[in-house]
N, C-alpha and C positions, 0 to 999 in steps of 0.2 A: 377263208381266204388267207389267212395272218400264216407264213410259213410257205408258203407255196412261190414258185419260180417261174418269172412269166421271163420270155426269152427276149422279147420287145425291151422291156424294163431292163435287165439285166445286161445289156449290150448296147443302151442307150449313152451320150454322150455326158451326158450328166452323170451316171452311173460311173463314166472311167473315169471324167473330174473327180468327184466324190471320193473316189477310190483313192487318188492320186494325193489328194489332200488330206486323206486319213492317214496313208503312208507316212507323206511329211510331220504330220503330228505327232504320229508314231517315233521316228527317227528323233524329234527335238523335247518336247517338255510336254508327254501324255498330261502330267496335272494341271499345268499351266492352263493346257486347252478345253479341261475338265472344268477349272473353276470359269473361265470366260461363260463358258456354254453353259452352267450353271445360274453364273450372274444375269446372263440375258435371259433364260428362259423365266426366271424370279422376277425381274423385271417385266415382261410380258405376261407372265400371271397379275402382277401388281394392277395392269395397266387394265386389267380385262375385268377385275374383281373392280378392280373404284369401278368404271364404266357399267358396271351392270347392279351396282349398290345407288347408283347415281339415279335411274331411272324409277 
């Protein structure tokens, strides 16, 4: 499935949000928005590794 284009998804409202907001990242500081989305997903890894160490 990974690569393939579904027409539902792709013309979805979310999809032109998404889009729209990748733009403006693009136009202002690509690294800035790199390390945010970085820092959070490290954070969410963190969050999921204690949680399943904990158990």
């Amino acid at each position: 499935m990974t690569g393939q284009s579904y027409t539902i998804v792709d013309e979805s409202r979310s999809a032109k949000v998404f889009e729209q907001f990748s733009d403006k990242i693009e136009e202002q500081n690509p690294e800035a928005a790199l390390g945010w989305i970085t820092t959070q997903y490290e954070e969410l890894v963190a969050t999921c590794t204690a949680d399943s160490q904990g158990q």
